[in-house]
Structure formats: structure tokens, C-alpha cells
C-alpha positions in Angstrom: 0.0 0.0 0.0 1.4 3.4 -1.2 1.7 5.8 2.1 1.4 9.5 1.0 1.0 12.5 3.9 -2.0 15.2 3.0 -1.2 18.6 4.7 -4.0 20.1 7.2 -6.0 23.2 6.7 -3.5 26.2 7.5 -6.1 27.6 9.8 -5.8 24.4 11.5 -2.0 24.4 11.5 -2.4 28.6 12.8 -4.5 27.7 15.5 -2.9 24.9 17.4 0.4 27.5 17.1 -1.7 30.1 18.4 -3.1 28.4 21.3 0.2 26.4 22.6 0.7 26.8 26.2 4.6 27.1 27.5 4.7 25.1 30.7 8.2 26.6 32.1 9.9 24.0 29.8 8.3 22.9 26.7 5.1 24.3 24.6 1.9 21.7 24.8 -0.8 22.1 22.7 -4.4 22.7 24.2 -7.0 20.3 24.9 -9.1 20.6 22.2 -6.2 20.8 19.6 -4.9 17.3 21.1 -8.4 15.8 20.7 -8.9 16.7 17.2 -5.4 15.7 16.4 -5.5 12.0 17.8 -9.0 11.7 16.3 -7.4 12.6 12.8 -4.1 10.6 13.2 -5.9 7.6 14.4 -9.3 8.0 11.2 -7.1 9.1 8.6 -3.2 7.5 9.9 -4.4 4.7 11.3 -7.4 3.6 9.4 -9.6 3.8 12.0 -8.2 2.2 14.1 -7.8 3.6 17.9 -5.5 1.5 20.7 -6.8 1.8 24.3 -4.5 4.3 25.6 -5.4 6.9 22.8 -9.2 6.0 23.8 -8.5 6.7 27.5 -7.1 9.9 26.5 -9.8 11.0 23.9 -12.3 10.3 26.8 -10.5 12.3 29.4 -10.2 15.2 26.6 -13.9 15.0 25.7 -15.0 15.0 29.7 -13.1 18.3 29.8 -13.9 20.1 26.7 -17.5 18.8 26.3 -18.2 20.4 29.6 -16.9 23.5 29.0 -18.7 25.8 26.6 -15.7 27.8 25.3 -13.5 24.7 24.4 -16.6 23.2 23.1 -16.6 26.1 20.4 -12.9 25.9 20.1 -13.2 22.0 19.5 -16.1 22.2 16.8 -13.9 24.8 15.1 -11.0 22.4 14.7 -13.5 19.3 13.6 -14.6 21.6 10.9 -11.3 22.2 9.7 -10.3 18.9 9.6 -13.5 16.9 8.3 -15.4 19.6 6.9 -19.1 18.9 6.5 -18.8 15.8 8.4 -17.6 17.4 11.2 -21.2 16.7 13.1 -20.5 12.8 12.4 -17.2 13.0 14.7 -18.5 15.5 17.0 -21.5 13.0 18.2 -19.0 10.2 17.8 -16.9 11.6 20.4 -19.7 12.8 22.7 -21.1 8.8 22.2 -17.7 7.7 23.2 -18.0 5.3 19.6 -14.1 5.8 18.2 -13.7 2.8 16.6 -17.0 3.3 14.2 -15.8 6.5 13.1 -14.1 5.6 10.1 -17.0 3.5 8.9 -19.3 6.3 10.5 -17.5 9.0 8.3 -17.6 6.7 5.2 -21.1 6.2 5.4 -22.2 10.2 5.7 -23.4 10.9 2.6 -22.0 14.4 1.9 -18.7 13.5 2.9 
């Protein structure tokens, strides 16, 4: 199988460079950036596939943004710029807790 890398939306790319936090030794990206970036590493890098420990995380990501209405916002933003009009299929996949159907989720959505 051929392996090729597709660049991200530069908004995307401006945003999670705009929103870094410096800790005191390194720069971390925030929450909802590191959501939306295992999400797309795992549907579009890993064919859907998600290991336990990047589930565990998503859920611990999704408690805290979901909860929160600003990095709610902030998250849908970042879904949109990485799935475009499907960006409602991940969005309720995450808040359903079903990672591993959203490949098969996504490829079923008729206007994706």
C-alpha cells in the first residue's frame, strides 16, 4: 500500500500555534487541539483504528472540553477544519464515546 501525507487546513495548523501553552519548559498544545489531532491521526493514519490508551485519552479530553462551553466552540472549530461537512458525524461520535466506528461512520455520511 502506497503511504502519502496530505497537509492540514493552515487555519488548522495557525490555530494549534496560536493556542500552545509554554509550561516553564516545553510548549503543549491545548486540549481541544490534542483531541482533534488524535482523532485525525488515528481515522485518517491509522485507518480507524484507535488503541486503548489513545481512547482513555480522547475520553479524558472529551469530559473536559465537552463540559466547557468555550472549548466546546474551540473544539467544533478544529472538527470543521479537519473533516469539513462531516464534522457533526465526529463530533456526536466523540460525545457517544464510539471511536472505533468513526471511520465506517464518516464513510457512510453521505455528503462527505
Amino acid at each position: 500500500m502506497q503511504s502519502y501525507q496530505v497537509r492540514t487546513h493552515p487555519s488548522y495548523e495557525s490555530y494549534i500555534l496560536e493556542t500552545r501553552v509554554f509550561d516553564g519548559q516545553i510548549y503543549k498544545i491545548n486540549k481541544p487541539s490534542e483531541l482533534s489531532h488524535i482523532l485525525a491521526q488515528c481515522v485518517f493514519n491509522k485507518q480507524g483504528e484507535f488503541t486503548a490508551s489513545e481512547i482513555s485519552r480522547c475520553e479524558t479530553l472529551s469530559d473536559s472540553i465537552l463540559n466547557d462551553d468555550k472549548l466546546t466552540s474551540e473544539f467544533e472549530k478544529l472538527l470543521n477544519f479537519l473533516f469539513w461537512d462531516a464534522d457533526t458525524v465526529v463530533y456526536e461520535s466523540v460525545k457517544s464515546g464510539s471511536y472505533q466506528t468513526i471511520l465506517q461512520d464518516l464513510k457512510s455520511f453521505s455528503d462527505y
